[in-house]
Backbone of each chain as ProteinMPNN parsed JSONL, in Angstrom:
{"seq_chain_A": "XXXXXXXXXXXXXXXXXXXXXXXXXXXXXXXXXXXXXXXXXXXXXXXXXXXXXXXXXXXXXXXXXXXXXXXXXXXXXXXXXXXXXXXXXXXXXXXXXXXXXXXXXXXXXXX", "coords_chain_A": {"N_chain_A": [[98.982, 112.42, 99.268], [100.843, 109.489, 98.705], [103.974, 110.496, 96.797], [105.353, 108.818, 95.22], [103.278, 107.397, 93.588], [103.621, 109.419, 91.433], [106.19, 108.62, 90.016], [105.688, 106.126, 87.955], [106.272, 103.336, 87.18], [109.103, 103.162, 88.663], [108.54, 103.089, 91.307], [108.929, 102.878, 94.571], [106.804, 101.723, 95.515], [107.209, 99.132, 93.406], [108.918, 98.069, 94.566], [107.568, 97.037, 96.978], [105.034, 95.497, 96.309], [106.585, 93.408, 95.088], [107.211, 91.791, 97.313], [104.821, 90.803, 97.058], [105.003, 89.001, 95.127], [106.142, 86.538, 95.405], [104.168, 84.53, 95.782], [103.885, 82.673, 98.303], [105.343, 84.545, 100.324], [103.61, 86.206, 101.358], [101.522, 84.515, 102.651], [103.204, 83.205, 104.756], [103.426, 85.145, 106.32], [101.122, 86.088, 106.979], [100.243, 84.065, 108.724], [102.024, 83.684, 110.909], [100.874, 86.16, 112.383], [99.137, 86.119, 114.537], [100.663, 84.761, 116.659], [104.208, 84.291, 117.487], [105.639, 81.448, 115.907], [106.703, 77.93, 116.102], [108.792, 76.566, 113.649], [108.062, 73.684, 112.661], [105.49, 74.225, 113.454], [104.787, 75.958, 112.038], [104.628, 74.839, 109.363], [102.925, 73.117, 110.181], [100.75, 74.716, 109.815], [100.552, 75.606, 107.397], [98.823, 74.734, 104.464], [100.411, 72.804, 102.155], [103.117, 73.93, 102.168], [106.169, 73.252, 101.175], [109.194, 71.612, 102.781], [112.037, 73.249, 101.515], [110.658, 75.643, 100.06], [109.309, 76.17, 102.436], [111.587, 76.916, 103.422], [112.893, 78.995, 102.124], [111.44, 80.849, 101.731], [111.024, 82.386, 104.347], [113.733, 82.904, 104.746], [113.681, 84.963, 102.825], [112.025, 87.059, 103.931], [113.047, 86.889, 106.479], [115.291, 88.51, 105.428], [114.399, 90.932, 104.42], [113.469, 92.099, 106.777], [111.337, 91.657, 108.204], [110.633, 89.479, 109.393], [112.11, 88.201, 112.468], [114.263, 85.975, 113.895], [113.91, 83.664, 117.02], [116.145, 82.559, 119.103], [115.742, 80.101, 122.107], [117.708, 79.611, 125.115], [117.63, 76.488, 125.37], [116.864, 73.227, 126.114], [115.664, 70.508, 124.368], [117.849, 72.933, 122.426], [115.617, 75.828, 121.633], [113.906, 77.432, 118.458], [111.888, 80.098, 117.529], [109.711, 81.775, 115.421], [109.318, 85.397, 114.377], [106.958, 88.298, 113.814], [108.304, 91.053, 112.993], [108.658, 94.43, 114.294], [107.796, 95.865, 111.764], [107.395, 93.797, 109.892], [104.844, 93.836, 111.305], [103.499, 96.041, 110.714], [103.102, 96.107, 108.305], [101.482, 94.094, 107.91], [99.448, 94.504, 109.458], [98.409, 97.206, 108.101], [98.647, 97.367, 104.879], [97.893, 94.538, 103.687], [96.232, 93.51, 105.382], [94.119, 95.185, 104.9], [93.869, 93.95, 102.207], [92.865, 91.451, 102.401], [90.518, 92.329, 103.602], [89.294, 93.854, 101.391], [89.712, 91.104, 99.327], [87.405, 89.976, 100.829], [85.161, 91.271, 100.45], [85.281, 91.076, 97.804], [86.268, 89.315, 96.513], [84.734, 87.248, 95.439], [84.325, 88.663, 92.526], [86.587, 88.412, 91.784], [87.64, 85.689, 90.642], [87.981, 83.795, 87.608]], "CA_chain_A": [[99.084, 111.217, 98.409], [102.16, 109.245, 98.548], [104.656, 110.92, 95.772], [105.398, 107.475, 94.666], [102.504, 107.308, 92.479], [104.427, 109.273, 90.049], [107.07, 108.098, 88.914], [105.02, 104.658, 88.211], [107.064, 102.217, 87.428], [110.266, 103.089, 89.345], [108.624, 103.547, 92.745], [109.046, 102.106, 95.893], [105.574, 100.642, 94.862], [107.582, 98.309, 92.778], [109.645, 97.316, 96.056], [106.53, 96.263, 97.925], [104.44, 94.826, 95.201], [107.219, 92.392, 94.826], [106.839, 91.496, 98.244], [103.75, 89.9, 96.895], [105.084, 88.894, 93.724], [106.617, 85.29, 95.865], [103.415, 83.839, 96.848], [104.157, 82.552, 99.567], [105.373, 85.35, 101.204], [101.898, 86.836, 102.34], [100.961, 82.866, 103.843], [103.539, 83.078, 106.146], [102.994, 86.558, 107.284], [99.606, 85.473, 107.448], [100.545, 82.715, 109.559], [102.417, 84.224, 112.188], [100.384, 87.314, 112.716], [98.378, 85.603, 115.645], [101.642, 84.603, 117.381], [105.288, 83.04, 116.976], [105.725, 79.81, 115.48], [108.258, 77.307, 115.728], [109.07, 75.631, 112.14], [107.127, 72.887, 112.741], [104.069, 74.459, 114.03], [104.113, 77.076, 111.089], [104.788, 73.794, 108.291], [101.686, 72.41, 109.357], [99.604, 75.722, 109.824], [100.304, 76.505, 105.936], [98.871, 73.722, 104.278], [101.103, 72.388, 101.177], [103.917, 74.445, 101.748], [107.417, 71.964, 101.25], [110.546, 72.238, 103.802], [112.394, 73.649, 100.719], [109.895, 76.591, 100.211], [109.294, 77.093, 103.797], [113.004, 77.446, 104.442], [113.611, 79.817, 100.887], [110.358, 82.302, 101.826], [111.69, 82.261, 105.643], [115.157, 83.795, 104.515], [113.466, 86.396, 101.984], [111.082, 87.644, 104.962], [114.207, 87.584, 107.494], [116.096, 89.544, 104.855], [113.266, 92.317, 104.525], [113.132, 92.431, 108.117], [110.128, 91.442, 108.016], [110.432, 88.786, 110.431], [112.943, 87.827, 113.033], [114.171, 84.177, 114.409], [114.093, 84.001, 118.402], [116.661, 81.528, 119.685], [115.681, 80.211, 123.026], [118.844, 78.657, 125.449], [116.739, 75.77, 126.426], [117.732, 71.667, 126.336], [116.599, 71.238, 123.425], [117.289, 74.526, 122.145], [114.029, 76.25, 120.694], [113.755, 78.502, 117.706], [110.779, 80.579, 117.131], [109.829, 82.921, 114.241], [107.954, 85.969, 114.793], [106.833, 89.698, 112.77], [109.346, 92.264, 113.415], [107.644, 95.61, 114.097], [108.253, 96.395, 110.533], [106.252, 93.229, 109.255], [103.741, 93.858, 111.986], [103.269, 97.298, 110.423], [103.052, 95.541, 106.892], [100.047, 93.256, 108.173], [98.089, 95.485, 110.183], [97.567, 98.015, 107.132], [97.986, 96.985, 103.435], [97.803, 93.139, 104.238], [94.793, 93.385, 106.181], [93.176, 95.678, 103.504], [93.777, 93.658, 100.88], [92.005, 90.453, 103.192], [88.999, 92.888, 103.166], [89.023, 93.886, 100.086], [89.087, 90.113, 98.993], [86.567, 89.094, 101.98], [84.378, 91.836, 99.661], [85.116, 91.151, 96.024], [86.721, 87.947, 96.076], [84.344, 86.539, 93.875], [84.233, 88.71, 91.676], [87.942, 88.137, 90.986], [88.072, 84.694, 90.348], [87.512, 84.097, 86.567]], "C_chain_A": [[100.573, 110.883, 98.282], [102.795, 109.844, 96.817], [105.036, 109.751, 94.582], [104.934, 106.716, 93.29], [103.016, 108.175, 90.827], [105.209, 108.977, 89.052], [106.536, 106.559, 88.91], [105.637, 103.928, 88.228], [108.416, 101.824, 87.928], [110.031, 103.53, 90.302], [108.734, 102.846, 93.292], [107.828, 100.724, 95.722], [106.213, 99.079, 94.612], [108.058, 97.023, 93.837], [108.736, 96.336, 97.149], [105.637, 95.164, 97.149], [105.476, 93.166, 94.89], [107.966, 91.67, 95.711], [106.084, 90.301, 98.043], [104.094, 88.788, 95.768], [105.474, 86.749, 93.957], [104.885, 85.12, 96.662], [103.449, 83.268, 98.237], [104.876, 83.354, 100.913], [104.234, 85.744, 102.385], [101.442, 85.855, 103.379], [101.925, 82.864, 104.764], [103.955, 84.221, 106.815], [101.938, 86.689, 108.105], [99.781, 84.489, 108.804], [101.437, 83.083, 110.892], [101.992, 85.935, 112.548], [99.608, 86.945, 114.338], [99.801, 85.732, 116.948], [103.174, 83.853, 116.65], [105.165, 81.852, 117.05], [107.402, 79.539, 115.891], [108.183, 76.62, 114.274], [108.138, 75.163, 111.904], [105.49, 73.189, 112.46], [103.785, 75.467, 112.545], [103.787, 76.272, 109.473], [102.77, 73.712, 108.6], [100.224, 73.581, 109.713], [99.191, 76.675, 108.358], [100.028, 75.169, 105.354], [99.591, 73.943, 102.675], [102.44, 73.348, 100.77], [104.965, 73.259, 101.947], [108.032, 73.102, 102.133], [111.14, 73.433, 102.889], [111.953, 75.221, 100.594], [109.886, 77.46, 101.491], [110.934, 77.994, 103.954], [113.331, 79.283, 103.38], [112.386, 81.255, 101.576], [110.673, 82.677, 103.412], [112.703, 83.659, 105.551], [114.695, 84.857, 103.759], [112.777, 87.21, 103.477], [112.058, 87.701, 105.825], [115.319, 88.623, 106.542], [115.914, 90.987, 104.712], [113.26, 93.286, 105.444], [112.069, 92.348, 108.718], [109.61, 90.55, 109.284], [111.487, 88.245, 110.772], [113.042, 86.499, 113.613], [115.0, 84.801, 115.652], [114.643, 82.367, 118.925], [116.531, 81.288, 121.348], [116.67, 78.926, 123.609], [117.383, 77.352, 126.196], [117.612, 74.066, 126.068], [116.407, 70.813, 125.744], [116.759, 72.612, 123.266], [116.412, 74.599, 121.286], [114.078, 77.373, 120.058], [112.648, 78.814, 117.273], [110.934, 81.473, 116.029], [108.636, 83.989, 114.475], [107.567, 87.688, 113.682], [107.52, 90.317, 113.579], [108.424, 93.678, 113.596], [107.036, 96.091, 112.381], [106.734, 95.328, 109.612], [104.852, 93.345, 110.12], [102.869, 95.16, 111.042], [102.79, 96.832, 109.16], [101.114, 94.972, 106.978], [99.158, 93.814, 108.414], [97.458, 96.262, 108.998], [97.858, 97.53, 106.011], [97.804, 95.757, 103.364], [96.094, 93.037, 104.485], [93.973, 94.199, 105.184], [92.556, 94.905, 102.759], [92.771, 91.944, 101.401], [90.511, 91.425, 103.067], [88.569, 93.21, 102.355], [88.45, 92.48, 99.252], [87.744, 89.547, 99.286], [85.303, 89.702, 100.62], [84.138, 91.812, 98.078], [85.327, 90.438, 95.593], [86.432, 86.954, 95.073], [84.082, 87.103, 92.833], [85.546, 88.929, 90.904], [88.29, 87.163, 90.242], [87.374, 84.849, 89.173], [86.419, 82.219, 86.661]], "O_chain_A": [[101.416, 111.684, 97.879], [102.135, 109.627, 95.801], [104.982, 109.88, 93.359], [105.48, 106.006, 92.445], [102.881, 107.809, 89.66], [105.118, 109.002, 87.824], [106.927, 105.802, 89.799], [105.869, 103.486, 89.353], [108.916, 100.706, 87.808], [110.819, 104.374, 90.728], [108.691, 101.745, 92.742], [107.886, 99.495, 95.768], [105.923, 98.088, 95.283], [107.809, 95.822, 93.94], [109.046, 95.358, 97.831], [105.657, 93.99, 97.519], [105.0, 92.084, 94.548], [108.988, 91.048, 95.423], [106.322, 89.181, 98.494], [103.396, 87.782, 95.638], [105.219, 85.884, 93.119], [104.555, 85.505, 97.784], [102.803, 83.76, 99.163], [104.951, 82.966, 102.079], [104.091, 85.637, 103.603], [101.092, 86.096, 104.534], [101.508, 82.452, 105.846], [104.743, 84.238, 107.76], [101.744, 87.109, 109.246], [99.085, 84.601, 109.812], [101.212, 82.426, 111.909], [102.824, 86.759, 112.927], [99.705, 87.811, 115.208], [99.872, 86.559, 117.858], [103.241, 83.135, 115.652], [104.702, 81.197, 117.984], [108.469, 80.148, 115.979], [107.094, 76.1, 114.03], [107.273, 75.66, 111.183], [104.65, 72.703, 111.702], [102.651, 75.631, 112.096], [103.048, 76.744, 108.609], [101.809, 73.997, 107.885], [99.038, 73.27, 109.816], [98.407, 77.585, 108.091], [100.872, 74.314, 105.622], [99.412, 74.984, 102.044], [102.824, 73.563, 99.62], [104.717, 72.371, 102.762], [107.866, 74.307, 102.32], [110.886, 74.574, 103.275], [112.765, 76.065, 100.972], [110.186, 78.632, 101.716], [111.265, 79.104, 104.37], [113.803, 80.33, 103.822], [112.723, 82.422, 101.774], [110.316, 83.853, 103.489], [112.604, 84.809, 105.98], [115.323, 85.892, 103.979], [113.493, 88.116, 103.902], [112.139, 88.873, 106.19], [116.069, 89.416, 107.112], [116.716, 91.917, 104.8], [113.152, 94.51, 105.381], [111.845, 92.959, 109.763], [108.606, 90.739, 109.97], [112.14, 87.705, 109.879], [112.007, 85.871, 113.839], [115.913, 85.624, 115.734], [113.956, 81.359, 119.092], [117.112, 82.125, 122.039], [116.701, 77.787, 123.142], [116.582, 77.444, 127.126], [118.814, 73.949, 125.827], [115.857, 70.26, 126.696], [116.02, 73.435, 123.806], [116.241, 73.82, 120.349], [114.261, 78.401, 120.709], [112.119, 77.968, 116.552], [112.027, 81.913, 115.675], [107.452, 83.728, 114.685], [108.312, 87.839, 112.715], [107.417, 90.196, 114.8], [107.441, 93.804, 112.866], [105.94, 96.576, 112.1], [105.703, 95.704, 109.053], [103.811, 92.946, 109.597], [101.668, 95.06, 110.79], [101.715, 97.385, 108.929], [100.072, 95.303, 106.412], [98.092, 93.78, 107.8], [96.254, 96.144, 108.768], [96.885, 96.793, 105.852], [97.107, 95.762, 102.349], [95.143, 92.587, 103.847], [93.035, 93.59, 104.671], [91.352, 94.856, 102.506], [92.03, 91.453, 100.549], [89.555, 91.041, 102.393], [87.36, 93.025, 102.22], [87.355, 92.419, 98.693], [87.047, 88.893, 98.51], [84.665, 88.893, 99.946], [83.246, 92.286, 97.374], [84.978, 90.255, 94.427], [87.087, 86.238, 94.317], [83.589, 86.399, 91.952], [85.667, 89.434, 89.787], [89.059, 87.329, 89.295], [86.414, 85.618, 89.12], [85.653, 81.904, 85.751]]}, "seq_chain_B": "XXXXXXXXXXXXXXXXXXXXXXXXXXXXXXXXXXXXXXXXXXXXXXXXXXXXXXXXXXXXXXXXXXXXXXXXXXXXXXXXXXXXXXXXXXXXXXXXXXXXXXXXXXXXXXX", "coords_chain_B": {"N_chain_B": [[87.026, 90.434, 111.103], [88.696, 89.395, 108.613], [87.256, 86.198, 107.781], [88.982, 84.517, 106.36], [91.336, 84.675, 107.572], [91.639, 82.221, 108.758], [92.234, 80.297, 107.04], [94.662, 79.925, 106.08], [96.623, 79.414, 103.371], [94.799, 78.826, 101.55], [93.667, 80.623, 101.195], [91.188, 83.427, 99.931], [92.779, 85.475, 99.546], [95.062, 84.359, 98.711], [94.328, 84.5, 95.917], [94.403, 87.03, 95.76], [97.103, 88.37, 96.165], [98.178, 86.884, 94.433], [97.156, 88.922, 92.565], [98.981, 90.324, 92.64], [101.738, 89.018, 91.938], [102.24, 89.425, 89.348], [104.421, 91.562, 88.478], [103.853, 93.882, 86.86], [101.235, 94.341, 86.776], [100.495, 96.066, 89.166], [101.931, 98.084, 88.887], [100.522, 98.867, 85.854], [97.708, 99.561, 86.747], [98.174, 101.596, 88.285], [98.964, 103.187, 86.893], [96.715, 104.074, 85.567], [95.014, 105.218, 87.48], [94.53, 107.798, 87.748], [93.451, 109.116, 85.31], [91.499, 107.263, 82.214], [93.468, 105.809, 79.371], [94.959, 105.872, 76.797], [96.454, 102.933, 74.62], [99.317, 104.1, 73.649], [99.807, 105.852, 74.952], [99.593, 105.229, 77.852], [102.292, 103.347, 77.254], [104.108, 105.178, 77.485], [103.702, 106.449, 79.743], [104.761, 104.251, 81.663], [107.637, 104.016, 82.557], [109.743, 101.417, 80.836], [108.373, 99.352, 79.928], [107.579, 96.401, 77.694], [106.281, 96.007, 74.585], [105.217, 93.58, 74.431], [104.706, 92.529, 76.867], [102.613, 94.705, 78.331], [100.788, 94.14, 76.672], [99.674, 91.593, 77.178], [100.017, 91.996, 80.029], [97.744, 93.99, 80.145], [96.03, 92.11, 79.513], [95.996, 90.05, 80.839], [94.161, 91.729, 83.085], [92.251, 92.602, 82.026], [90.637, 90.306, 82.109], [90.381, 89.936, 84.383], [88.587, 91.687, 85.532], [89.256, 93.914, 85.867], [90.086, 96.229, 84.839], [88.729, 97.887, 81.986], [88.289, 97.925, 78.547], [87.515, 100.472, 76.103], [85.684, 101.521, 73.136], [85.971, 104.023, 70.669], [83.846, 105.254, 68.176], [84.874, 106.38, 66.137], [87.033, 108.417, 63.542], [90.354, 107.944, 62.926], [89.709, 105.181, 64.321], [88.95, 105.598, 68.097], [90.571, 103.586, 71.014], [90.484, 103.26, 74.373], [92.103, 102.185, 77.625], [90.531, 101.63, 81.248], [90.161, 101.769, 84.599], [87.943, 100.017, 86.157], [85.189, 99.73, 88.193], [85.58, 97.799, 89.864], [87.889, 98.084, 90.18], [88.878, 100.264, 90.503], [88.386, 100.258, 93.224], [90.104, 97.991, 94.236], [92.48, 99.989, 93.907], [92.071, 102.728, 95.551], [91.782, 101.174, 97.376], [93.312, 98.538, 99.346], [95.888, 98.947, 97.608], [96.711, 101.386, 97.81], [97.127, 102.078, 100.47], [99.151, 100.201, 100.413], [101.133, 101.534, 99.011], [101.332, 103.741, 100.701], [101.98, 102.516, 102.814], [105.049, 101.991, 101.634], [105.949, 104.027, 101.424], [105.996, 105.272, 103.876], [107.654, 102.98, 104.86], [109.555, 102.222, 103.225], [112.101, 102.842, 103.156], [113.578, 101.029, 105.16], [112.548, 98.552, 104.234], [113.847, 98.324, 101.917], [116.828, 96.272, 101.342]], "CA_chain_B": [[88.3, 90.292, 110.628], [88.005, 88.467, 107.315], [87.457, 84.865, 108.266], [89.957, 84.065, 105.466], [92.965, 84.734, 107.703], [92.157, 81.234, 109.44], [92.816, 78.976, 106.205], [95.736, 80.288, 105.835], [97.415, 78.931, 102.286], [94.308, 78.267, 100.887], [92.412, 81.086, 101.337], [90.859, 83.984, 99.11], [94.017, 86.478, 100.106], [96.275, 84.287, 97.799], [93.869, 85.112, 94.569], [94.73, 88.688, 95.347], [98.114, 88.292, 96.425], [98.353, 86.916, 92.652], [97.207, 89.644, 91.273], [100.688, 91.362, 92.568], [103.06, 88.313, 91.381], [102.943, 89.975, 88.37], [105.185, 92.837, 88.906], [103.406, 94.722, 86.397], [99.855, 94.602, 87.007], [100.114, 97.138, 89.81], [102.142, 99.147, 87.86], [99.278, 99.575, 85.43], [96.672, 100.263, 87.448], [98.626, 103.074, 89.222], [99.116, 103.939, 85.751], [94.792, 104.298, 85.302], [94.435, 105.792, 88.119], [93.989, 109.47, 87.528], [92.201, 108.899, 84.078], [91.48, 106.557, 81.02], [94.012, 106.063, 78.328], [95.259, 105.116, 75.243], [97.962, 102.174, 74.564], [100.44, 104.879, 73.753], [99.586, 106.986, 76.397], [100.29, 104.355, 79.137], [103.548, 102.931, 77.422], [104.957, 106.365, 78.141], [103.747, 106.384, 80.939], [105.194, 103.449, 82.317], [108.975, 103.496, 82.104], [110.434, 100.253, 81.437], [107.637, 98.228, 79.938], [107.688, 96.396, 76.079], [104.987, 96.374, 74.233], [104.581, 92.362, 74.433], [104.547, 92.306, 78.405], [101.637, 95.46, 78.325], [99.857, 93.145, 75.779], [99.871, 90.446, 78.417], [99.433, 92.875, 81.524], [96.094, 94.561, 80.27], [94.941, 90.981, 79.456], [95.255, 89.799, 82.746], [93.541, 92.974, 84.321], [90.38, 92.733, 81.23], [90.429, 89.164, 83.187], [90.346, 89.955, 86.345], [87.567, 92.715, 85.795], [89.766, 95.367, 87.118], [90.252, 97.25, 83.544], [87.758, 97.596, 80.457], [88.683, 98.268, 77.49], [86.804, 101.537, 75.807], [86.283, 101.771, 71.957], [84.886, 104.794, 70.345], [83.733, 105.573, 66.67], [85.637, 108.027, 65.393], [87.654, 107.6, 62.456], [90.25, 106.414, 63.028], [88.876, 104.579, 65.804], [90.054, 105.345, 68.993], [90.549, 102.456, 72.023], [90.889, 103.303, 75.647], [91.413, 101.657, 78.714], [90.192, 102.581, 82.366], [89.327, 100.961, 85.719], [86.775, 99.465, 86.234], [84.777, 100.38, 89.487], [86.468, 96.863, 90.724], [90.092, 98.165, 89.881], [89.074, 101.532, 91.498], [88.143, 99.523, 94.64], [91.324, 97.502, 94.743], [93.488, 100.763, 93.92], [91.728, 102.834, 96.443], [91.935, 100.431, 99.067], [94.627, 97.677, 99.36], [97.03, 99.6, 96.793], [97.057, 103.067, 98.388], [97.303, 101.916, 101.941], [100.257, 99.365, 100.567], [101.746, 102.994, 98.391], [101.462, 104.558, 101.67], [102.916, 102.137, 103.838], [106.007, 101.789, 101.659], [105.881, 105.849, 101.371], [106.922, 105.128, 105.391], [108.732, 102.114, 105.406], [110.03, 101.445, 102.171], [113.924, 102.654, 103.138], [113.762, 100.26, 106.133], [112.68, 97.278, 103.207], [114.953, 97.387, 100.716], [117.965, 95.722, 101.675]], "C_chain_B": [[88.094, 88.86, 109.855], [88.585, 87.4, 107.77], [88.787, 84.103, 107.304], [91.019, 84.141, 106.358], [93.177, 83.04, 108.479], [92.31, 80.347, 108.548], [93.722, 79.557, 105.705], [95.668, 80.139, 104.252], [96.147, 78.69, 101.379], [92.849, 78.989, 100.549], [92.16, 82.208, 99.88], [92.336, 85.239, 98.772], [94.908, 85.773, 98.908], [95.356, 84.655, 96.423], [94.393, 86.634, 94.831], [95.984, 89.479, 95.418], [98.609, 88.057, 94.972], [98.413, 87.919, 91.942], [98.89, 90.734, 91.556], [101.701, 90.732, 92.082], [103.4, 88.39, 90.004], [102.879, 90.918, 88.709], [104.291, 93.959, 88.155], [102.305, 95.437, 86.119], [99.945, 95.778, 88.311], [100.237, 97.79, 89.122], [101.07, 99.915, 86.724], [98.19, 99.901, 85.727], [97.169, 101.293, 87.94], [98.574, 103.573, 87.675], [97.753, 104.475, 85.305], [94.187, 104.905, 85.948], [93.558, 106.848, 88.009], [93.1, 109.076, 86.412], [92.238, 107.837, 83.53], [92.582, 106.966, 79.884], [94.728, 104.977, 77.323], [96.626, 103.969, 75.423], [98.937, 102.807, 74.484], [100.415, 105.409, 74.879], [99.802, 106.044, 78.077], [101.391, 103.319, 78.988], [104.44, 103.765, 77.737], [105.03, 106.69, 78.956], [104.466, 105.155, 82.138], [107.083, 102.969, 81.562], [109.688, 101.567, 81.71], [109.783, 98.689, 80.041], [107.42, 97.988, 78.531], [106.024, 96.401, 75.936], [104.406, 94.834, 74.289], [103.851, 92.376, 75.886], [103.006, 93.572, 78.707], [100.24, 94.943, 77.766], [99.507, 92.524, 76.726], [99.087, 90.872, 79.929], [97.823, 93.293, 81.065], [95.235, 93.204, 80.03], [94.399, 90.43, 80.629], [94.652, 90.594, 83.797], [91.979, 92.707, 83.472], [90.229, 91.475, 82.013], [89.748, 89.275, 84.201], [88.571, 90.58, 86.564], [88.03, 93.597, 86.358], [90.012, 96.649, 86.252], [89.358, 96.952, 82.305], [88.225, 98.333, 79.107], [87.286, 99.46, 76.405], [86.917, 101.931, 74.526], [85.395, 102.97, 71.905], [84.934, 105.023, 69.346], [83.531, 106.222, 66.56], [86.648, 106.874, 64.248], [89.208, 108.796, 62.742], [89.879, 106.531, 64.669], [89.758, 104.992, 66.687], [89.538, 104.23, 70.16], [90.705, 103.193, 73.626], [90.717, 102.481, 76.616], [91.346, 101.938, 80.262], [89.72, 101.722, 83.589], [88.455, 100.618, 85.615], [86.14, 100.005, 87.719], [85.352, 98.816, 90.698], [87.866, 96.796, 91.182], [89.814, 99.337, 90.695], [89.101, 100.657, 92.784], [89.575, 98.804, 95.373], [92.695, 98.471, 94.85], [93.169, 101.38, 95.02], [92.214, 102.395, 97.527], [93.285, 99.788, 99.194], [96.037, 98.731, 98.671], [97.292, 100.648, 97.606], [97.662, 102.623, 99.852], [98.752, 100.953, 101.543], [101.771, 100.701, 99.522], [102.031, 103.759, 99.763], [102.584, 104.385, 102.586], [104.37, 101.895, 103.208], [106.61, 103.026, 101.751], [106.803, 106.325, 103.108], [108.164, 104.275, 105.504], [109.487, 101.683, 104.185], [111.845, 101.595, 102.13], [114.057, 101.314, 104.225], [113.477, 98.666, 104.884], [113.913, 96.729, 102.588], [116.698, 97.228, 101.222], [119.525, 96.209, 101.235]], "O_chain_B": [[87.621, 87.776, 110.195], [89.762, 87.268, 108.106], [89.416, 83.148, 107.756], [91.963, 83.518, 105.873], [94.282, 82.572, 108.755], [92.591, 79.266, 109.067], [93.52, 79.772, 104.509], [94.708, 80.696, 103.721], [96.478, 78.286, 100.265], [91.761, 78.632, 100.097], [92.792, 81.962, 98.852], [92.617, 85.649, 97.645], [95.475, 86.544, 98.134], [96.082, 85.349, 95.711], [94.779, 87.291, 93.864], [96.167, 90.635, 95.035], [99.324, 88.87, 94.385], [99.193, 88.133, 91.014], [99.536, 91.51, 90.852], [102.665, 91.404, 91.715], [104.335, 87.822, 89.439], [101.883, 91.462, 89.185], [103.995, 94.949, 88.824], [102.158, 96.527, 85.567], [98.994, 96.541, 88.14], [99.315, 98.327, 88.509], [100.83, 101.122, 86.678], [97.563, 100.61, 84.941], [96.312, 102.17, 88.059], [97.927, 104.607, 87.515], [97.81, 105.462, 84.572], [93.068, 105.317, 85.641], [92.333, 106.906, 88.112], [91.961, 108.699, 86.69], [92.992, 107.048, 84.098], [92.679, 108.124, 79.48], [94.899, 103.76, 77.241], [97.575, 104.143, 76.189], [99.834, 102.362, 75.199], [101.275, 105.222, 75.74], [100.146, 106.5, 79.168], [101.673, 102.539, 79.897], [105.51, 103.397, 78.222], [106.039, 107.249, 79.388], [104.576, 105.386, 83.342], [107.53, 102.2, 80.711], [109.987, 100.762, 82.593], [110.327, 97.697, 79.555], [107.098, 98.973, 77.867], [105.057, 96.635, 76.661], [103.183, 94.729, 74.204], [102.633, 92.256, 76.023], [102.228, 93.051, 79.508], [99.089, 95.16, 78.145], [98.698, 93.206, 77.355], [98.161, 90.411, 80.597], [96.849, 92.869, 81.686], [94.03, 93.136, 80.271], [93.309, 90.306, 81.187], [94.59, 90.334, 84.998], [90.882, 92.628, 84.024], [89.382, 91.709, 82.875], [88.745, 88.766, 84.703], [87.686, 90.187, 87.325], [87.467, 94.171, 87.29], [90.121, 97.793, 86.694], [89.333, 95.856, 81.744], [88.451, 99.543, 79.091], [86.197, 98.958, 76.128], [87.908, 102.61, 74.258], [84.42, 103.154, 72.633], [86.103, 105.143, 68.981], [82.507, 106.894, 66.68], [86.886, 105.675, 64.103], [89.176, 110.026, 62.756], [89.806, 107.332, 65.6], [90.976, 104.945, 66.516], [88.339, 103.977, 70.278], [91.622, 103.992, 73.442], [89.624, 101.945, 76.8], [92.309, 102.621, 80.611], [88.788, 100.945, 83.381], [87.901, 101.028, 84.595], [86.859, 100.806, 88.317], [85.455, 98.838, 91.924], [88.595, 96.129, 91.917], [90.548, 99.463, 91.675], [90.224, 100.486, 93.259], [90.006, 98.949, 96.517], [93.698, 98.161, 95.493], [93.806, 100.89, 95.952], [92.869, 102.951, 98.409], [94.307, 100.473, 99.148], [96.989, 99.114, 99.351], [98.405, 100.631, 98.131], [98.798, 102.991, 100.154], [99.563, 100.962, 102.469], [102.993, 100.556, 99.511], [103.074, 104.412, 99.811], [103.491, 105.099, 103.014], [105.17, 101.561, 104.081], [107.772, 103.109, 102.149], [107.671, 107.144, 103.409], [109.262, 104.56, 105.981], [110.085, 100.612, 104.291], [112.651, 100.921, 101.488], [114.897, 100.51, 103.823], [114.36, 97.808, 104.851], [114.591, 95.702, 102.573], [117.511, 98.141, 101.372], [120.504, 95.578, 101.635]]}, "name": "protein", "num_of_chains": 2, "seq": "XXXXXXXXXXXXXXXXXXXXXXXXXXXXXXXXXXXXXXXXXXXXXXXXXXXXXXXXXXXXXXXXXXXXXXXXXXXXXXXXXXXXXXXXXXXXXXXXXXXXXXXXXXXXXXXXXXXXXXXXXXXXXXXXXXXXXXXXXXXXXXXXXXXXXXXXXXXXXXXXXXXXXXXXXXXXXXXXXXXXXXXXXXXXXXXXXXXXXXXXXXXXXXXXXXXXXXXXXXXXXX"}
């Protein structure tokens, strides 16, 4: 059992949990789990996220490491965004859990 | 693979993603884990946390259905509160596996 669990409210826990804590984090983890996006393509694959937003939850998730930006030399040049091993690792297991977990209890969350 | 991951922004994943954007709702469920207990007994347990914001936190968990509140008559009365078999489910699952994975990756996170 991760050690973590003891000291409760000064674990690492805290560190990940507040991961979640920016909504919009998870939607565009979510959102490029399939494949890299460019900007564009990831704007209109989250519906009602603003430029503003996109750009601010972008920079937290490249700060994490979570997810990296892939400059390609092209004419124009093309920037993609994609999961870093790190956020791949994120998605695959407590991410994806917590999608099955919902898929399974979902309604009995909502009030 | 829970059909939710194709509406992205709009799917069931952000209700549960919620329940982490408050920082402190994990926190008290890790705090319930092992047993049932008293309001004192899980402000001591949880470094950090006033007594308004705990007020607040167990409301939004009796909400959710993820914590019940447990009276018993005795004099004086005592209160407890304890998972629910919906809060076990979400600690269990999603939580542990997201305890685990920071248990691995959580030096590579924090910045």
């Amino acid at each position: 059992m991760a050690d973590c669990f003891e000291l409760v409210a000064d674990c690492r826990l805290r560190a990940a949990t507040d991961l979640f804590a920016h909504t919009w984090n998870p939607v565009v983890l979510v959102a490029l789990h399939e494949a890299p996006r460019r900007r564009v393509e990831l704007r209109a694959s989250i519906g009602g996220i603003s430029d503003k937003v996109l750009t601010e939850t972008l920079r937290r998730l490249l700060g994490y490491g979570l997810v990296e930006r892939r400059r390609f030399a092209e004419v124009p040049p093309r920037v993609e965004y994609a999961l870093t091993a790190l956020g791949r690792s994120l998605f695959e297991g407590p991410m994806r859990a917590l999608g099955e977990w919902v898929h399974e209890h979902g309604d009995q969350l909502i009030q």
